[in-house]
N, C-alpha and C positions, 0 to 999 in steps of 0.2 A: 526430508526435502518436500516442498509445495511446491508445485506447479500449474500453470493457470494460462491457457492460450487464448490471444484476442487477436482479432482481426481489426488493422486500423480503418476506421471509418473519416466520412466529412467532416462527423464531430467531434472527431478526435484529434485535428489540425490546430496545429499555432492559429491558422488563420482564422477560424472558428474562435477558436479559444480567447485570440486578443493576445497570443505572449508571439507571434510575430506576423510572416505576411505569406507562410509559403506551404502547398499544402500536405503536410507531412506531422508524423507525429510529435505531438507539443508535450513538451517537458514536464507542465502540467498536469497531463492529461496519465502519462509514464511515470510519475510521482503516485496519484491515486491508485494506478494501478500496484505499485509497488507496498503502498499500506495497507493495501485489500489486503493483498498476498499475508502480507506478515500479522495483520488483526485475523485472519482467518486461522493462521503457523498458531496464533497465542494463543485461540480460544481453546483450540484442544486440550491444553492444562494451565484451566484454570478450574480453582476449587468453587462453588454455587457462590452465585453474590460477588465472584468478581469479575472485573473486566479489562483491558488493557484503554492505555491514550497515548496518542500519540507525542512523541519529545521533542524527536530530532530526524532530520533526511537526510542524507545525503547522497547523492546523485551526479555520477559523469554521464553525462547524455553524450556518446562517443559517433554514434552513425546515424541517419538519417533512416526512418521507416517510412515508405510513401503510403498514400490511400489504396488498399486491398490486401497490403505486407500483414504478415500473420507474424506474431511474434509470439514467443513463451518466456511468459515469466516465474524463475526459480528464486524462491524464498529458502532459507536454510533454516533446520530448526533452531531453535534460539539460546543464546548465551545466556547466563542468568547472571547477575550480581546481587539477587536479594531482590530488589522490587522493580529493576527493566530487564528487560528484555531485548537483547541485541539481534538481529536479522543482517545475515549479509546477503543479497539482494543481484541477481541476474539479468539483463534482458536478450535474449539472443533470435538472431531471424532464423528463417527456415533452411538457410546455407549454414547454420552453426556459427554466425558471426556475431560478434559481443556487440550491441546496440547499447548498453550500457549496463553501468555497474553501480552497485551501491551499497548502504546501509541504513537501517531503520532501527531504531529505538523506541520502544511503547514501554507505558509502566503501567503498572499491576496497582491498580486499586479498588476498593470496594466500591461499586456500583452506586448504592443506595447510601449511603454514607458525603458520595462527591456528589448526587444531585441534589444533599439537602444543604451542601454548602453553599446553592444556587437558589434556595428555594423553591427547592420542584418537587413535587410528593411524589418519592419514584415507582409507587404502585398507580401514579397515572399517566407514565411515561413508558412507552413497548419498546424495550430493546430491537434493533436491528441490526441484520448479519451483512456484512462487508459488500 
């Protein structure tokens, strides 16, 4: 298990964000945090030269976090089928109440390989961490 605590801020609001009008935490906002979590959960095993991408989210945004609510977010280690990675995905306030639930899916591919499908020469491209 991952876990990872944030404190909501301003710019961490729907309102901020544009996905609505009130100022609490945006779904958005609870989404990224949630593939930090599980691209951080994947990097631990993976073998030199790979990386994970993201697939698939899925997200019950259940309770409302306002501006200064500290929340923790738990990632579970990950399910394998060969090349994703499944995460099932927590958010809970500081009373232990479920702010939401989820799942995330990243797949396992070589690095350098999917940047020259792009044409990016990935010796001139710096990995960065979640």
């Amino acid at each position: 298990m991952r876990s990872v605590e944030h404190t909501v801020t301003e710019a961490d609001t729907a309102e901020r964000l544009g996905s609505g009008d009130l100022p609490v935490l945006a779904t958005p906002r609870l989404i990224n945090w949630l593939e930090r979590a599980a691209f951080a959960a994947a990097a631990e095993g993976l073998a030199q030269g790979q990386t994970t991408v993201g697939t698939l989210v899925r997200v019950e945004h259940i309770k409302a976090a306002p501006v200064g609510a500290t929340v923790v977010v738990t990632c579970s280690k990950p399910v394998s089928d060969g090349r994703r990675l499944i995460f099932h995905t927590t958010v809970l306030d500081v009373a232990g109440e479920v702010v939401a639930t989820g799942e995330v899916h990243r797949a396992v591919i070589d690095r350098d390989r999917f940047l020259r499908r792009f044409g990016c020469a990935p010796d001139q491209i710096t990995p960065t961490a979640g």
